[in-house]
DOGURO-437796 format. One record per residue: x, z, y of N, C-alpha, C, CB in turn; residue number from 1; residue in one letter. Coordinates in Angstrom, 3 decimals, padded with zeros to 6 digits. Glycine has a CB too. Layout:
BEGIN
+----------+----------+----------+----------+----------+----------+----------+----------+----------+----------+----------+----------+-----+------+
:     n_xx :     n_zz :     n_yy :    ca_xx :    ca_zz :    ca_yy :     c_xx :     c_zz :     c_yy :    cb_xx :    cb_zz :    cb_yy : seq : type :
+----------+----------+----------+----------+----------+----------+----------+----------+----------+----------+----------+----------+-----+------+
:        X :        Z :        Y :        X :        Z :        Y :        X :        Z :        Y :        X :        Z :        Y : NUM :    a :
...
+----------+----------+----------+----------+----------+----------+----------+----------+----------+----------+----------+----------+-----+------+
***
This chain:
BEGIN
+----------+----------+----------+----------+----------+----------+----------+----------+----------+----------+----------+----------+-----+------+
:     n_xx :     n_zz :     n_yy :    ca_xx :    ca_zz :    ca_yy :     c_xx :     c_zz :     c_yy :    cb_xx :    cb_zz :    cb_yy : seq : type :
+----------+----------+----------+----------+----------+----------+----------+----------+----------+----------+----------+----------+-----+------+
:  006.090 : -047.189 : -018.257 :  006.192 : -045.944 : -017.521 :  006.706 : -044.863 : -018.464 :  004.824 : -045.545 : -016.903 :   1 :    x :
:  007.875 : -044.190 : -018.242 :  008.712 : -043.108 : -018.720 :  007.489 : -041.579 : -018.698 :  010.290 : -042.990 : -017.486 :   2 :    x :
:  007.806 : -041.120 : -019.772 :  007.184 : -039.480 : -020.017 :  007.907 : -038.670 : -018.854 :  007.666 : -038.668 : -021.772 :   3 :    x :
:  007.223 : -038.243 : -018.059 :  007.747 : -037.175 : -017.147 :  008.543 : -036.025 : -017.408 :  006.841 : -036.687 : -016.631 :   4 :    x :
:  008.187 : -035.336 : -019.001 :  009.398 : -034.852 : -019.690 :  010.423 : -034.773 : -020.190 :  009.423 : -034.677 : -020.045 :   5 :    x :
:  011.181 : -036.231 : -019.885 :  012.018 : -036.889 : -020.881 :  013.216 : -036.807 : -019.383 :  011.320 : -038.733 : -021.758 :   6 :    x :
:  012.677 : -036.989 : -018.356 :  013.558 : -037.028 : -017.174 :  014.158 : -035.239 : -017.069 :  012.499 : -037.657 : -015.627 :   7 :    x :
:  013.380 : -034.211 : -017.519 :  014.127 : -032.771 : -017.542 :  014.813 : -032.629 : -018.804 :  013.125 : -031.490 : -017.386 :   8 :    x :
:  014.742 : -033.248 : -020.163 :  014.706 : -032.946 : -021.091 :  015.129 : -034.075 : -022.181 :  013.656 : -032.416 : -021.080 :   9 :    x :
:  016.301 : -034.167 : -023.060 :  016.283 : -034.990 : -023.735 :  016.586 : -034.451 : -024.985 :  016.920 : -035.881 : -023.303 :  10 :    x :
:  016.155 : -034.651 : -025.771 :  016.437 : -034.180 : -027.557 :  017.881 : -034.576 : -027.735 :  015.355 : -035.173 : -028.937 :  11 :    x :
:  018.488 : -033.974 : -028.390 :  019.965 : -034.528 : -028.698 :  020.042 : -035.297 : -029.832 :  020.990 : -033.464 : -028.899 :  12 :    x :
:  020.586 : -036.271 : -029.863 :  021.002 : -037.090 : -030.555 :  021.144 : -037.182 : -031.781 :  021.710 : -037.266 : -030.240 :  13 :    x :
:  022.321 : -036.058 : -031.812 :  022.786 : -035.785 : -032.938 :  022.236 : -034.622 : -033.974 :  023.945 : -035.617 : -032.615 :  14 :    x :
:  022.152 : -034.800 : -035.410 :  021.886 : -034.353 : -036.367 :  021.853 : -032.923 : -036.344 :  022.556 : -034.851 : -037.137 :  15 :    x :
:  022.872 : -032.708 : -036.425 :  023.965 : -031.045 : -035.897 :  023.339 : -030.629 : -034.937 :  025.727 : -031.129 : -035.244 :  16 :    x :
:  023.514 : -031.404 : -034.141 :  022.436 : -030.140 : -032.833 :  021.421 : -029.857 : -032.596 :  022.330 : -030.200 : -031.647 :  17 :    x :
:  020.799 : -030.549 : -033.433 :  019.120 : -030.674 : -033.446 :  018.946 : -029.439 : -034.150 :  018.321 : -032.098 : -034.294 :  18 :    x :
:  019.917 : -029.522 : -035.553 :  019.564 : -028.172 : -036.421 :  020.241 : -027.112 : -036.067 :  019.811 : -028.248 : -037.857 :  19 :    x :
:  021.072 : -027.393 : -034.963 :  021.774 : -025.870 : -034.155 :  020.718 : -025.319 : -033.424 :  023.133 : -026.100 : -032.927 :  20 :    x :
:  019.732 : -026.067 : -032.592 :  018.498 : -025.922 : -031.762 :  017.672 : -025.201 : -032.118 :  017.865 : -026.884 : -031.547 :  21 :    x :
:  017.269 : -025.455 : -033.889 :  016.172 : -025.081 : -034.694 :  016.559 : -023.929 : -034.946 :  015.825 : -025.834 : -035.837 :  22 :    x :
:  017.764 : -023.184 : -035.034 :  018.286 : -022.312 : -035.532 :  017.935 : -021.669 : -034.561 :  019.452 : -022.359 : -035.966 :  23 :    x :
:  018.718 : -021.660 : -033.227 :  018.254 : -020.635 : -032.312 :  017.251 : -020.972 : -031.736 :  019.056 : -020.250 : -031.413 :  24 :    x :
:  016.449 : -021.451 : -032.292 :  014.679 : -021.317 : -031.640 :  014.255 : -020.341 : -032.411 :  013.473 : -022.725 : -031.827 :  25 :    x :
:  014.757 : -020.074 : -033.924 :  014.508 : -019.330 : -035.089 :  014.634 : -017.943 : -034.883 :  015.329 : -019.713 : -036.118 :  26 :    x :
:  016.566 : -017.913 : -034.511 :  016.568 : -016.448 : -033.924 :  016.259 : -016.168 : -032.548 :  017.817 : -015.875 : -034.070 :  27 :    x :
:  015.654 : -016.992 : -032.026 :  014.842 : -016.678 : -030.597 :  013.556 : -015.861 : -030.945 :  014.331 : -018.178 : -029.749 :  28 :    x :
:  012.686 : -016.534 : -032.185 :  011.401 : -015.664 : -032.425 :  011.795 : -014.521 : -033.210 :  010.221 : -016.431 : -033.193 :  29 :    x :
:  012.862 : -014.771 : -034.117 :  013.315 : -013.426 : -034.916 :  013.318 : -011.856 : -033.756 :  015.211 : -013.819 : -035.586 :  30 :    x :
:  014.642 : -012.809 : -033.024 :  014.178 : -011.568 : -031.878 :  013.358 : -010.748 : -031.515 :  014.074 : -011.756 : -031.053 :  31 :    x :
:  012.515 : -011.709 : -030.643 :  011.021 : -011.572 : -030.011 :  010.764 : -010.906 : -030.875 :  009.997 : -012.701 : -029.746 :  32 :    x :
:  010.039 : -011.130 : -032.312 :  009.144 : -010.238 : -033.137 :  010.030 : -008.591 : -033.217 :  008.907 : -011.089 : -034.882 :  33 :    x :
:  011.297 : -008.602 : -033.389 :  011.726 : -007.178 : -034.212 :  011.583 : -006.520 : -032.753 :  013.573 : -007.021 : -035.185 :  34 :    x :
:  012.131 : -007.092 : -031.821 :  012.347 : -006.116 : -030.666 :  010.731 : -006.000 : -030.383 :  013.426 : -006.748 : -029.229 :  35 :    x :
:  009.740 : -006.784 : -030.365 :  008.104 : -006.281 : -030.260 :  007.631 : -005.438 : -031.387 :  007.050 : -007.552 : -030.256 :  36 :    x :
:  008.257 : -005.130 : -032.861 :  008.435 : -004.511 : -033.812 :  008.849 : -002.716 : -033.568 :  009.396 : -005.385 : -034.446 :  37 :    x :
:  010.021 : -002.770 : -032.470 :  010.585 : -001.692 : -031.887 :  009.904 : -000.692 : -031.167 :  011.387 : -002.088 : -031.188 :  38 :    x :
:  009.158 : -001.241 : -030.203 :  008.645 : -000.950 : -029.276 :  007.118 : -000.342 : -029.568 :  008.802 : -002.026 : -028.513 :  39 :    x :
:  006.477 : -001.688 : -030.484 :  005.239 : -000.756 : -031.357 :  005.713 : -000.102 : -031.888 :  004.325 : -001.205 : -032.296 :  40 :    x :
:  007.102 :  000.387 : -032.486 :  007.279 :  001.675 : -033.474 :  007.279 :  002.684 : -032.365 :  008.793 :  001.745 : -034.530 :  41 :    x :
:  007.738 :  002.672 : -031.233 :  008.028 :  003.806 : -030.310 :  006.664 :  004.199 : -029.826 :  009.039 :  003.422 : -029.080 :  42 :    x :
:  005.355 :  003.138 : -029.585 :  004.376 :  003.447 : -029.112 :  003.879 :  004.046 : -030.346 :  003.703 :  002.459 : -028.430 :  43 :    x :
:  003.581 :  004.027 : -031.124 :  002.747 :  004.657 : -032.272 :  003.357 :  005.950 : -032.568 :  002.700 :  003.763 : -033.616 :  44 :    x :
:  004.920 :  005.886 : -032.605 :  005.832 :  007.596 : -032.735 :  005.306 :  008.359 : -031.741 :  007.684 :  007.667 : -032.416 :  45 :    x :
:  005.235 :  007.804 : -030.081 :  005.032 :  008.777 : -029.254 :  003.165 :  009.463 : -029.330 :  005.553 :  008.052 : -027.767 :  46 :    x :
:  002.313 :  008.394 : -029.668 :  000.836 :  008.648 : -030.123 :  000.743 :  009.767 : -031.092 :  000.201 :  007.378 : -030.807 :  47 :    x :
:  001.502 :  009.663 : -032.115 :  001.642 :  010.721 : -032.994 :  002.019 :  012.078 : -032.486 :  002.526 :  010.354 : -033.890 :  48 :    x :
:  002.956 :  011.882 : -031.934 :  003.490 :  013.128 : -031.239 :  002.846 :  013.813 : -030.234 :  004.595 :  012.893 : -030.707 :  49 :    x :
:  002.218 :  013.310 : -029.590 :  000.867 :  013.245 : -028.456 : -000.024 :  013.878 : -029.238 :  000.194 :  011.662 : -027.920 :  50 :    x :
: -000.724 :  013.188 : -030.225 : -001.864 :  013.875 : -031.038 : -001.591 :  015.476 : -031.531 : -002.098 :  012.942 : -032.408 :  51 :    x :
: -000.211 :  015.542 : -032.287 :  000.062 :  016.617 : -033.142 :  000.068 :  017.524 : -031.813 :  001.500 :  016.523 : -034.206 :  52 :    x :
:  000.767 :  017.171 : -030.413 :  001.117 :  018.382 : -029.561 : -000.167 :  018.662 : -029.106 :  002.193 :  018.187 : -028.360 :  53 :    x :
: -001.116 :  017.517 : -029.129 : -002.241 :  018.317 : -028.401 : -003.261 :  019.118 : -029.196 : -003.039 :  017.383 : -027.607 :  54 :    x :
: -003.159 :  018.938 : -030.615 : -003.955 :  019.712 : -031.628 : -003.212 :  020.874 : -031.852 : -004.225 :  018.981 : -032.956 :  55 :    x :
: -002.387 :  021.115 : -032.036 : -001.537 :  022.348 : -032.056 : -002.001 :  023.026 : -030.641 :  000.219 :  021.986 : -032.163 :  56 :    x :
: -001.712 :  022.708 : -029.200 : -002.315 :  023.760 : -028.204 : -003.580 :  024.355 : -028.714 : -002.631 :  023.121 : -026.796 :  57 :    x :
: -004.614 :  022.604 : -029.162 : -005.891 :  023.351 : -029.026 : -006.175 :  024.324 : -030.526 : -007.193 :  022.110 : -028.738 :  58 :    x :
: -005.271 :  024.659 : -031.315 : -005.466 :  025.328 : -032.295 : -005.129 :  026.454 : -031.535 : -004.819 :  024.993 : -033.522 :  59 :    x :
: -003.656 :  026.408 : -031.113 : -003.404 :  027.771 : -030.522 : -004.416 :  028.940 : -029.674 : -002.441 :  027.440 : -029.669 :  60 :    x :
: -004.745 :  028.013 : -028.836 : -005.743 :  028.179 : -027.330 : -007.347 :  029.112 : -028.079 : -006.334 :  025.927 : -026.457 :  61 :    x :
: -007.217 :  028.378 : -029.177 : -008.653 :  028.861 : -029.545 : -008.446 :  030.577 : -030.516 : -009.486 :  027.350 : -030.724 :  62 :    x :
: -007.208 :  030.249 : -031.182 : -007.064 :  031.746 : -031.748 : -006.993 :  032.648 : -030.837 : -005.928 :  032.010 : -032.549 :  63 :    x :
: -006.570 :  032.709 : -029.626 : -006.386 :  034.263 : -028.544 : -008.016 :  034.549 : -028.119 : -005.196 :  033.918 : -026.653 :  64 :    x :
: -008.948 :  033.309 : -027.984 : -010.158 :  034.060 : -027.548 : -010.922 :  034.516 : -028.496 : -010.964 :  033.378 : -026.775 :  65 :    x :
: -011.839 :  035.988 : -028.594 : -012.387 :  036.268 : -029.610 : -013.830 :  035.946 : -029.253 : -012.051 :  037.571 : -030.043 :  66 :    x :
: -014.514 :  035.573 : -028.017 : -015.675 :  035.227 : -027.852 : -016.105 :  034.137 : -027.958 : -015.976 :  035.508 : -027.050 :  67 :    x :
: -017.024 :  034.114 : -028.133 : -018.039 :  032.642 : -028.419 : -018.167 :  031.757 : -027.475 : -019.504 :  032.866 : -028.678 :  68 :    x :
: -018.220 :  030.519 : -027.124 : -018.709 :  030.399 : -026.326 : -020.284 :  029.491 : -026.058 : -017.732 :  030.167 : -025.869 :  69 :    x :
: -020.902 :  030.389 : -025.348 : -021.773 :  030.027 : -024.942 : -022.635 :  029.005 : -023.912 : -021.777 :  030.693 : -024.931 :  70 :    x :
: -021.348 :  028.659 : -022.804 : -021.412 :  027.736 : -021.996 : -021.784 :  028.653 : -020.303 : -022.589 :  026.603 : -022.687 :  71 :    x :
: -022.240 :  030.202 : -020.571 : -021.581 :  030.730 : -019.479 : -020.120 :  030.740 : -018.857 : -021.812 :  031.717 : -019.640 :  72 :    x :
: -020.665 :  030.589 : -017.344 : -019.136 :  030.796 : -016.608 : -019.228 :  032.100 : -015.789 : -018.678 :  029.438 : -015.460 :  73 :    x :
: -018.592 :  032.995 : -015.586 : -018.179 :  034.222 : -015.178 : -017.644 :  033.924 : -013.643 : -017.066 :  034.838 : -016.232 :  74 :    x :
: -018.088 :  034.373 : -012.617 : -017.840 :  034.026 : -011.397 : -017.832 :  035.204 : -010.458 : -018.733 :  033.061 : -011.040 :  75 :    x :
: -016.628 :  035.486 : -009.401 : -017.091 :  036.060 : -008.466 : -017.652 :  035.442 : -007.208 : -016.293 :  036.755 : -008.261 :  76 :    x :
: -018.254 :  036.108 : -006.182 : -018.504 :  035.610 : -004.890 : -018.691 :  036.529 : -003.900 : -019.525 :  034.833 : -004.879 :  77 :    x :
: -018.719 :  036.352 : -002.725 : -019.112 :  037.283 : -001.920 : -019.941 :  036.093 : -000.360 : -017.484 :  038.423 : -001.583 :  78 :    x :
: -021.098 :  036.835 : -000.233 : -022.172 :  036.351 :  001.148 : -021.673 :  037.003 :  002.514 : -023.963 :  036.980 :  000.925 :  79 :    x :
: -021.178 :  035.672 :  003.110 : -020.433 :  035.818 :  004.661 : -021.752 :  035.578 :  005.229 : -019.033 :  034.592 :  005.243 :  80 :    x :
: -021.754 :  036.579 :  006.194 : -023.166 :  036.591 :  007.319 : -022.146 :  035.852 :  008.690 : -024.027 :  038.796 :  007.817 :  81 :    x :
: -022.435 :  035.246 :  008.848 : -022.306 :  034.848 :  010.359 : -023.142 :  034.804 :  011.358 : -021.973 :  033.835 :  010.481 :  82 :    x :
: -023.022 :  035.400 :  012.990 : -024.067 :  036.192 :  013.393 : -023.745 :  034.930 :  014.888 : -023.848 :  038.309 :  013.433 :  83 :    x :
: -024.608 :  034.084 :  014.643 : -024.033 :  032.884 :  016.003 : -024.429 :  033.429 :  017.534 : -024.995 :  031.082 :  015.853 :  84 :    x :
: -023.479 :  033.165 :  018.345 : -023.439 :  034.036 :  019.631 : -024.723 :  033.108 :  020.476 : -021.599 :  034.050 :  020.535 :  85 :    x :
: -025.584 :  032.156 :  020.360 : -026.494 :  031.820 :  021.215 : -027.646 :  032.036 :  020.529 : -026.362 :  030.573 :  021.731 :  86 :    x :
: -027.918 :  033.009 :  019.951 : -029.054 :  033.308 :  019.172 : -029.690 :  034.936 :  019.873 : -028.495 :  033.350 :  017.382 :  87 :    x :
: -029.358 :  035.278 :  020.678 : -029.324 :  036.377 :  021.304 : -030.793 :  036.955 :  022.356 : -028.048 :  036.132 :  022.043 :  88 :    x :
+----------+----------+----------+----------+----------+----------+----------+----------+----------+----------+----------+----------+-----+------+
***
């Protein structure tokens, strides 16, 4: 009974192509890694840039207020009376 893989798939023969194969299996992972190389460089550049922009607001943000804070919140409101018409 034949390998079920051998019917999609046959190794080549020859010497030469075997090591043409190996080669671009080689720069197949070369690939893969630099271009996954790329991409973590872009994710970690944009993290950086993320961090610095958001520490810079919150540096900014904090020099204009001169008060403390205390964890009061400052609120207006106003009490609507509603006067229901079957209450009469």
């Amino acid at each position: 009974m034949q390998d079920p893989w051998q019917r999609f798939y046959q190794p080549p023969a020859s010497p030469l192509a075997r090591f043409g194969l190996v080669l671009l299996g080689i720069g197949i992972l070369a690939l893969s890694f630099l271009l996954g190389l790329v991409f973590l460089a872009v994710a970690v550049g944009m993290a950086v840039i993320g961090f610095i922009v958001l520490t810079v607001r919150r540096w900014l943000g904090r020099s204009g207020s001169g008060k403390r804070d205390d964890g009061l919140v400052d609120v207006e409101y106003r009490v609507v009376h509603r006067e229901r018409s079957d209450r009469e």
